[in-house]
C-alpha positions as CSV (number, residue, x, y, z in Angstrom):
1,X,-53.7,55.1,-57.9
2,X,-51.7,58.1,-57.3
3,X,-51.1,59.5,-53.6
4,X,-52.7,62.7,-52.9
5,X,-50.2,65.4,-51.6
6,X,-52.9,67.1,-49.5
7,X,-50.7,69.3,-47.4
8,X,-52.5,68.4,-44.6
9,X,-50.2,65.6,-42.6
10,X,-53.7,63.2,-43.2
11,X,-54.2,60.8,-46.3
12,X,-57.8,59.2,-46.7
13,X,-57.6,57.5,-50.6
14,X,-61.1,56.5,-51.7
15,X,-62.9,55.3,-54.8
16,X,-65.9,54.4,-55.7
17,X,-65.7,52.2,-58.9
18,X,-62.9,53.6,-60.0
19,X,-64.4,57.2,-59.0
20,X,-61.9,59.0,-56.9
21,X,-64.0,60.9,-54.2
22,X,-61.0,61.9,-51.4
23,X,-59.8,64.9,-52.5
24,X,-62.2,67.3,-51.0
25,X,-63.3,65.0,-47.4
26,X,-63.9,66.3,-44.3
27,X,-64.6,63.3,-42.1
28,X,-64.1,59.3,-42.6
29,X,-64.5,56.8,-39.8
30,X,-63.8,53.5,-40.8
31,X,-65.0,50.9,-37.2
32,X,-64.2,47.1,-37.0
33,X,-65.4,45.0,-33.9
34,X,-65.0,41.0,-33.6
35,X,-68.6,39.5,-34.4
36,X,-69.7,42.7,-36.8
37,X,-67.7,43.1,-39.3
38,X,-66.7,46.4,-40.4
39,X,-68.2,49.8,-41.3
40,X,-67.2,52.8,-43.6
41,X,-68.6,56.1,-43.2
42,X,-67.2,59.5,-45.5
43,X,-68.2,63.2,-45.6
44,X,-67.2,64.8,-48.7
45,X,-67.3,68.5,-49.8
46,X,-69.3,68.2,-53.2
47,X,-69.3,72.1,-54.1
48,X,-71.9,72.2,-57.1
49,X,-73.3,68.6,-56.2
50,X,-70.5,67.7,-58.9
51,X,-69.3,64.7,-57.3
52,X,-73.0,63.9,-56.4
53,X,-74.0,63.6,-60.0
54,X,-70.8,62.0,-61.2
55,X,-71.5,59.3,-59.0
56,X,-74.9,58.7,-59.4
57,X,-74.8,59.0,-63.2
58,X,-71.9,56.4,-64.0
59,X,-72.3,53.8,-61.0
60,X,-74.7,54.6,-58.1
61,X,-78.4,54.3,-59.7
62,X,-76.9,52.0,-62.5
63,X,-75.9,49.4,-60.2
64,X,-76.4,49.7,-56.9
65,X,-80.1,48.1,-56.3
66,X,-78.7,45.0,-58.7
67,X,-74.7,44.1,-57.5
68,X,-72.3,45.4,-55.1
69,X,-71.1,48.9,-55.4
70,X,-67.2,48.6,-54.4
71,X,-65.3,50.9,-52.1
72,X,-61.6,51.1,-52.1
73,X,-59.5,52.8,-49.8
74,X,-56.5,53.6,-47.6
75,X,-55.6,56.2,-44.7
76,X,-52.1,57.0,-43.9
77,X,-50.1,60.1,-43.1
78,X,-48.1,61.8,-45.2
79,X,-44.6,62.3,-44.0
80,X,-42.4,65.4,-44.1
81,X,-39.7,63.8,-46.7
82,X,-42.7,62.9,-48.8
83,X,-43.0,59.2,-48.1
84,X,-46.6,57.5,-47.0
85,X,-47.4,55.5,-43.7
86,X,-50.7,53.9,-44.4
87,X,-52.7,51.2,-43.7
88,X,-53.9,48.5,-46.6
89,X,-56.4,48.9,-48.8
90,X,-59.4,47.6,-47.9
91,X,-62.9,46.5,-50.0
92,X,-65.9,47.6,-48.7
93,X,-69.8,47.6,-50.5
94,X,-72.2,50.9,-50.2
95,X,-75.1,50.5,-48.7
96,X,-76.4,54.1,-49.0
97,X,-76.0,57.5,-50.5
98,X,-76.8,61.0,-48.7
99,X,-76.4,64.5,-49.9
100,X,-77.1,67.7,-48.8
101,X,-76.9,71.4,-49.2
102,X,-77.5,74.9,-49.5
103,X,-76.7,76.8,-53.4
104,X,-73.8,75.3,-54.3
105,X,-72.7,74.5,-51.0
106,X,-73.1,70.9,-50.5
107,X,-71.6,67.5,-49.3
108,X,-72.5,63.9,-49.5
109,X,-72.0,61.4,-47.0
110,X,-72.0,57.7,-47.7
111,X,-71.7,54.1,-45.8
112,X,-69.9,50.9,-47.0
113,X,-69.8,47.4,-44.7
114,X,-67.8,44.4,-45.5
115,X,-68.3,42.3,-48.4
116,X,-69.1,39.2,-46.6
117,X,-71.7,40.8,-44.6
118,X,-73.4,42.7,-47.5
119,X,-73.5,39.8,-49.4
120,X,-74.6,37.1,-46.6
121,X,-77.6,39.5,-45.6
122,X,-79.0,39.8,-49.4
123,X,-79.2,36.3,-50.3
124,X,-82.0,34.1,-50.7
125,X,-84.2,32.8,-47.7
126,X,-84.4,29.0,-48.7
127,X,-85.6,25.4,-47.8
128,X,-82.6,24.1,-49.3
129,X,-80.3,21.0,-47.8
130,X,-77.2,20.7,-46.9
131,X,-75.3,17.4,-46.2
132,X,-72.1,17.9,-44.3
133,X,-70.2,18.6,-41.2
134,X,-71.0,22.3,-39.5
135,X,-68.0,23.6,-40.6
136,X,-68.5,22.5,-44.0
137,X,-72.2,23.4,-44.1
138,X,-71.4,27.1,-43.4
139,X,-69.0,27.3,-46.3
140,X,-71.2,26.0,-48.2
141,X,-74.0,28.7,-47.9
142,X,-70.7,31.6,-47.5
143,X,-69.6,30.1,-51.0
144,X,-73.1,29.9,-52.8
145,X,-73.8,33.6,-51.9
146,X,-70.6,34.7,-53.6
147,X,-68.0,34.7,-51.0
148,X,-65.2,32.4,-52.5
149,X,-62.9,32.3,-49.8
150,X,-63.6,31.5,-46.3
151,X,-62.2,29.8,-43.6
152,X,-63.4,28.2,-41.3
153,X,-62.3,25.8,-38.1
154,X,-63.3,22.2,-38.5
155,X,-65.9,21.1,-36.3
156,X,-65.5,16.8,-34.9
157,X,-69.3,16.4,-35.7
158,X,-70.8,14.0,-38.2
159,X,-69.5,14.7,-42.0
160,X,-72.6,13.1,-43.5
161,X,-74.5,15.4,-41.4
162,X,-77.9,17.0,-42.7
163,X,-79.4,20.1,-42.6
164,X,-81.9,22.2,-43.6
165,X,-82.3,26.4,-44.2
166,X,-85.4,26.6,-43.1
167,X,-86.1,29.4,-45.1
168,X,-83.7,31.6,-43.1
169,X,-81.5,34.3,-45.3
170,X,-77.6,32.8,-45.5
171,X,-76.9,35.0,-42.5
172,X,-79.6,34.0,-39.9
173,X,-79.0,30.5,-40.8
174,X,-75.5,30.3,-40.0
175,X,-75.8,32.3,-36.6
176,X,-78.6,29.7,-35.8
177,X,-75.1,27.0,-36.7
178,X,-72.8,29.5,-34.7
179,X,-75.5,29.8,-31.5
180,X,-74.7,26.0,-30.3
181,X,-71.9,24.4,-32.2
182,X,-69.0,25.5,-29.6
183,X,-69.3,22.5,-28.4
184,X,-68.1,20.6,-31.6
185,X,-65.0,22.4,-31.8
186,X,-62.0,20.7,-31.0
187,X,-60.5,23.1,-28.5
188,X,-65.0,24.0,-27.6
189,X,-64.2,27.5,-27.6
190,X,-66.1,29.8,-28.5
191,X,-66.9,31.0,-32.5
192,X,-65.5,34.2,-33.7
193,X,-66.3,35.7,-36.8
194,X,-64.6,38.6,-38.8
195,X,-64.1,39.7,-42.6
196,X,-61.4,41.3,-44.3
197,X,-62.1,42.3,-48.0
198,X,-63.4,39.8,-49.2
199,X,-62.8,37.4,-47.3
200,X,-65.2,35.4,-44.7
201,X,-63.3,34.1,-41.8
202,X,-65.6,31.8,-39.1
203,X,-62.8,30.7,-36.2
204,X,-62.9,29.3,-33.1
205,X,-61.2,31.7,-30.4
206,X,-58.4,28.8,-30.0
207,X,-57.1,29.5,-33.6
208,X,-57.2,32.7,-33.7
209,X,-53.6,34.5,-34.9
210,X,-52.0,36.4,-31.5
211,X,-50.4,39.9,-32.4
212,X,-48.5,42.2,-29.9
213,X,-49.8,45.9,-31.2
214,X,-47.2,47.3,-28.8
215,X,-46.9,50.1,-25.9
216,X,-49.4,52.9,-25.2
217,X,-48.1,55.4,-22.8
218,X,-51.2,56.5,-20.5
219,X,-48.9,59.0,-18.1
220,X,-45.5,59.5,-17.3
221,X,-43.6,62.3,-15.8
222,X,-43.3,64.1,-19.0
223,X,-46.9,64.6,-20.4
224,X,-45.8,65.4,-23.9
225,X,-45.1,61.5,-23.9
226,X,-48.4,60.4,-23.5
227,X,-50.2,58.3,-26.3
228,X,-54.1,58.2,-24.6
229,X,-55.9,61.1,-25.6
230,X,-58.7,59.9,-23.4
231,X,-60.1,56.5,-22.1
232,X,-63.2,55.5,-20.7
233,X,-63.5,51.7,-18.3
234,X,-66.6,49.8,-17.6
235,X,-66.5,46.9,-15.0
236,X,-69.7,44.8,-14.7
237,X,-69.6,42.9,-11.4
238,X,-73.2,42.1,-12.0
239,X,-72.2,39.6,-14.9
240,X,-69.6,38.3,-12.9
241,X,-72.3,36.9,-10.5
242,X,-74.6,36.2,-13.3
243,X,-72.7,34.3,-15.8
244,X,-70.4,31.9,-12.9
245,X,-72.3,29.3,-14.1
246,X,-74.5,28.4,-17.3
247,X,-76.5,25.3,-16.7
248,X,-79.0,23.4,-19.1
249,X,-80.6,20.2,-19.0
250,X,-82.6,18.0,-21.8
251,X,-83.8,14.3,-22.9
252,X,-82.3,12.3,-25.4
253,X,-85.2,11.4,-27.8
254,X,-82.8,8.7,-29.0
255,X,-81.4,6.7,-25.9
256,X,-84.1,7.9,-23.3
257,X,-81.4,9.1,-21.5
258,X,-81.6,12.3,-18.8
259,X,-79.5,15.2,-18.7
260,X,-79.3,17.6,-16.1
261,X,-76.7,18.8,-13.1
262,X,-77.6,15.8,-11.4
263,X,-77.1,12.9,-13.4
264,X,-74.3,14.3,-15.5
265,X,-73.1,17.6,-14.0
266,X,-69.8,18.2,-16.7
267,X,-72.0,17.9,-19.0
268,X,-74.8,19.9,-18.5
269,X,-73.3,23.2,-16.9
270,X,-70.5,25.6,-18.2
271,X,-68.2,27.7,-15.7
272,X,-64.3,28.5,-15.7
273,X,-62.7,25.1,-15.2
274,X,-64.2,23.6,-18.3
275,X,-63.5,26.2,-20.6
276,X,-59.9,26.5,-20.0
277,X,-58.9,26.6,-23.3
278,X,-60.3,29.9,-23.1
279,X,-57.7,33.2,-23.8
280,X,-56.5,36.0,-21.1
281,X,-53.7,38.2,-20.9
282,X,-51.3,38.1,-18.4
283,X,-51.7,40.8,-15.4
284,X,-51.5,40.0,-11.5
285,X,-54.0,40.2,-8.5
286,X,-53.9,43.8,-8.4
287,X,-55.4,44.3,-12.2
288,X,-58.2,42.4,-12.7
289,X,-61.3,41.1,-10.9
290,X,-60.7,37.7,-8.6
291,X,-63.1,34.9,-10.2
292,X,-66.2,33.9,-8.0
293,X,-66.5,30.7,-5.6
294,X,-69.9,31.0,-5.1
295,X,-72.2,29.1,-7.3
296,X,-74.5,31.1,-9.1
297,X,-76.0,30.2,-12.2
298,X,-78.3,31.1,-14.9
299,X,-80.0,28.5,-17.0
300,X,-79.9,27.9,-20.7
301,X,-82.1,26.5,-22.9
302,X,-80.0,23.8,-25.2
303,X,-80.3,22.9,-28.7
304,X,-82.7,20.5,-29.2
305,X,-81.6,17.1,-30.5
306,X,-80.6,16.0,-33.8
307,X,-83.0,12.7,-33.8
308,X,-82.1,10.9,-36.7
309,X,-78.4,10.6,-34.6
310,X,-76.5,12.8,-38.0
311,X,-74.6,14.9,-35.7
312,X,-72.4,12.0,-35.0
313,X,-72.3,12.8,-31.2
314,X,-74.1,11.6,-28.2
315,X,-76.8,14.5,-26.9
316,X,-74.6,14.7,-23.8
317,X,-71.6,15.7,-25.8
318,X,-73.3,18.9,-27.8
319,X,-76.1,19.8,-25.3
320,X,-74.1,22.3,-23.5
321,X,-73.2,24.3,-26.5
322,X,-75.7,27.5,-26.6
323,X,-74.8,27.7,-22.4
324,X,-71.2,27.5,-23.7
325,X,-71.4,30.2,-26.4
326,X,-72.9,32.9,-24.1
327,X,-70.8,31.6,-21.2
328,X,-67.7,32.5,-23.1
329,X,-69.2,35.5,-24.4
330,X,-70.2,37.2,-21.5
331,X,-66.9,36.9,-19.5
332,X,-65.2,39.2,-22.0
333,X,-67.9,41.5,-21.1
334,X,-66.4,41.6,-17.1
335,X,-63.9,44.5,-17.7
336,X,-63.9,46.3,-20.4
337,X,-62.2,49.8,-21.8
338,X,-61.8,52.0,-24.8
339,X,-58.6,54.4,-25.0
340,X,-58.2,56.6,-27.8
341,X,-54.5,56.7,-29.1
342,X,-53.4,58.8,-32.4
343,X,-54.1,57.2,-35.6
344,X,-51.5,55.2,-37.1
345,X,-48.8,55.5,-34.0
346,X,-47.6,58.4,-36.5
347,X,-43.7,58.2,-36.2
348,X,-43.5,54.7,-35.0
349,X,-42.5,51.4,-36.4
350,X,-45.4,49.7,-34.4
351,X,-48.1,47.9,-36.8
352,X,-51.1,49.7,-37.9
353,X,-54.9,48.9,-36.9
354,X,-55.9,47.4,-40.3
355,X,-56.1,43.5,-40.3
356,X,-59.7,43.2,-38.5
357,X,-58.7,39.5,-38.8
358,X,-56.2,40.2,-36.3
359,X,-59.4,41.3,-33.5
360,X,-59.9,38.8,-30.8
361,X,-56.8,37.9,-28.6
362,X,-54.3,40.0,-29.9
363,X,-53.0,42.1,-27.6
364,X,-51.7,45.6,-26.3
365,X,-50.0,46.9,-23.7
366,X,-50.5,50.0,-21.1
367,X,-47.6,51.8,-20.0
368,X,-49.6,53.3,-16.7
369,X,-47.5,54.9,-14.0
370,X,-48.9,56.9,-11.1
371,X,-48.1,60.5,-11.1
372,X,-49.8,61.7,-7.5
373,X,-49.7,59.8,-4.0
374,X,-53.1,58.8,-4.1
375,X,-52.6,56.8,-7.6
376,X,-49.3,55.4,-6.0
377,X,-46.6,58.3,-7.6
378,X,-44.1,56.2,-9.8
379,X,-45.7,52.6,-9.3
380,X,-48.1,51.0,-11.7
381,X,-51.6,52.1,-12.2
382,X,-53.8,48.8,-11.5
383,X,-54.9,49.8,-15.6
384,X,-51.4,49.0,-16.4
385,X,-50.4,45.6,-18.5
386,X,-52.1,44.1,-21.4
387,X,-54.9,44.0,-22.6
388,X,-57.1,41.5,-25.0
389,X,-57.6,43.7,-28.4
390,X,-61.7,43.4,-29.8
391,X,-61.9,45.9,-32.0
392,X,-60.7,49.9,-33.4
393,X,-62.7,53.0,-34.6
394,X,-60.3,54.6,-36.7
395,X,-61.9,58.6,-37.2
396,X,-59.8,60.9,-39.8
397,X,-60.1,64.8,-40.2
398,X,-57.8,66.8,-42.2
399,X,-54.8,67.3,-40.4
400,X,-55.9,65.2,-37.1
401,X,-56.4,60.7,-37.0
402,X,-57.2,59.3,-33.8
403,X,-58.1,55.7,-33.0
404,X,-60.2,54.1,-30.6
405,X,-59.1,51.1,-29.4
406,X,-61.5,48.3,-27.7
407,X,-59.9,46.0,-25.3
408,X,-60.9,43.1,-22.2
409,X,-59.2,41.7,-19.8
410,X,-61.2,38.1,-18.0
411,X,-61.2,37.4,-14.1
412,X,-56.8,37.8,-13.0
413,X,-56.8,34.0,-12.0
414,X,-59.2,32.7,-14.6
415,X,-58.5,29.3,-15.9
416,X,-57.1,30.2,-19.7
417,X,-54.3,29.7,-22.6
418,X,-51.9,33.1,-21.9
419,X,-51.8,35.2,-25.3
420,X,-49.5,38.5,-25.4
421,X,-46.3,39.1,-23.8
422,X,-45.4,37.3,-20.8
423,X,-44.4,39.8,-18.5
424,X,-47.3,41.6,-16.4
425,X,-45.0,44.4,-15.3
426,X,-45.3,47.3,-17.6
């Protein structure tokens, strides 16, 4: 594939089957968030309807209600010596086709997820059975749906295990594996799931990879040095209170045996000092919410038991696992921000924003400086440090890239595994 000298600063490379599409784009937005894969969306200038009928003749209406219909593509800017900075090429599959226009004035727009997510959501809904541990169960069902590479992180339950679809597509049924299996982990963190072409990757947080993306400069005392183009910062002190504690109780239909906060309180409840396996950044007092004392709680129902004793566990052992899934879930949700940087880090050595494998506890940093008295003029902003790294909305005009980048930070002082730099002062 050759590059396109567009003249423009901007390089979006696209093809459809083999179709190059790019040359005439207006707009392509290419989003990837931990848990939801990614997403592709492209507005192209089709004077004529040309590149409409090319398409639709050769590939689109051939094809597209039967298999996959692949998207390549790259974005990248194009240097002033002639030399490319762009990102790798990633697959995506179309999902759907839109064209319109006036004469011959017209464009078509189309959207492309990941290949793991296209092909788990079409597959059959089944009372098949599956014999195996969790982890091996799920890529099972990824690999009989046509994704032939996936990892996954081993699960201590019972390798003999069974299990059964319950007529549930490939996708619902391993969410309903994902909603309570945290607790069969060996670190019992919580499940993570992202794709990368295609590629099906089903982690728990603890073995996630840890990249440093770098320094953003929010403000400084020369302006033209600033990387945020704009941010926006949500803090939810109402989950903080809510989501202290998950609780859930149950009987063993097995031993007989009672669980509940009483009779077995480790077991049945989920809060910050038995999920410290957890990940945070490092920031101090002054950046981050101070975790609760108080004990509030909020009670979940648990997965029922396995009767026939095939998880290989005691009830005890597993029960708290939906509790801790949301539990973990929801303190990422305490303090939360999205800054918008320029696409690419054009003229910098720093990586790019196009692994979404990389989503999750990799981290950046904010270079946040008060420039007026009542910020604090020269001393950090309480914004300032790093940040956890959850997902990037990459949006590409002619001429202009800018990135959204989603990030979390948990309580300052929550109990957690350190990921990022190790220095807070920045």
């Amino acid at each position: 594939m050759g590059e396109p000298k567009t003249g423009w600063g901007t390089i979006v490379n696209i093809y459809i089957e083999g179709i190059r599409v790019d040359p005439t784009y207006e707009r392509f937005e290419w989003k990837a968030m931990v848990n939801n894969g990614y997403i592709v969306r492209a507005r192209i200038s089709d004077p004529y309807f040309n590149l409409l009928k090319k398409v639709t003749d050769q590939v689109y209406l051939k094809r597209a209600r039967k298999e996959p219909v692949e998207v390549k593509f790259y974005i990248g800017w194009l240097k002033d010596d002639g030399s490319v900075d762009k990102t790798e090429e990633r697959i995506a599959y179309m999902i759907n086709l839109y064209s319109r226009g006036v004469g011959e004035d017209g464009r078509i727009e189309f959207i492309a997820i990941d290949p793991p997510s296209w092909l788990l959501s079409r597959g059959k809904a089944e009372g098949k059975h599956y014999k195996g541990s969790v982890s091996d169960v799920i890529k099972q069902v990824a690999n009989e749906n046509g994704i032939t590479e996936v990892e996954v992180s081993k699960t201590i339950d019972n390798k003999s295990g069974d299990w059964w679809m319950m007529r549930q597509d490939p996708k619902t049924f391993i969410l309903s594996m994902l909603d309570w299996s945290s607790s069969v982990t060996n670190k019992k963190t919580k499940w993570v799931v992202t794709s990368k072409d295609k590629k099906l990757f089903v982690k728990e947080e603890f073995d996630l990879r840890d990249v440093d993306y770098g320094l953003f400069k929010a403000s400084t005392k020369k302006i033209t040095t600033r990387d945020l183009k704009e941010f926006e910062l949500l803090m939810d002190n109402f989950s903080h209170v809510m989501y202290s504690e998950e609780h859930t109780a149950g009987m063993s239909a097995v031993s007989g045996y009672y669980v509940d906060r009483i009779t077995e309180e480790e077991k049945s409840k989920v809060y910050d000092k038995n999920t410290g396996n957890k990940a945070n950044t490092v920031f101090g007092d002054d950046r981050g919410f101070d975790i609760t004392n108080k004990k509030y709680a909020t009670f979940r129902l648990p997965v029922p038991e396995e009767s026939a004793g095939l998880v290989g566990l005691k009830y005890q052992d597993y029960i708290d696992g939906r509790a801790r899934q949301e539990f973990l879930e929801m303190v990422g949700y305490i303090m939360r921000a999205r800054v918008q940087v320029d696409g690419g880090r054009k003229d910098s050595n720093d990586k790019m924003f196009d692994d979404p494998t990389m989503l999750g506890v990799s981290t950046i940093t904010l270079q946040w400086i008060g420039l007026d008295e009542q910020t604090g003029a020269g001393k950090p902003y309480f914004l300032a440090g790093h940040w956890m790294l959850t997902g990037w909305y990459h949006i590409v005009e002619p001429g202009l890239w800018s990135t959204d980048l989603y990030i979390n930070r948990l309580d300052y002082n929550a109990t957690a595994r350190k990921v990022g730099p190790s220095s807070s002062k920045s």
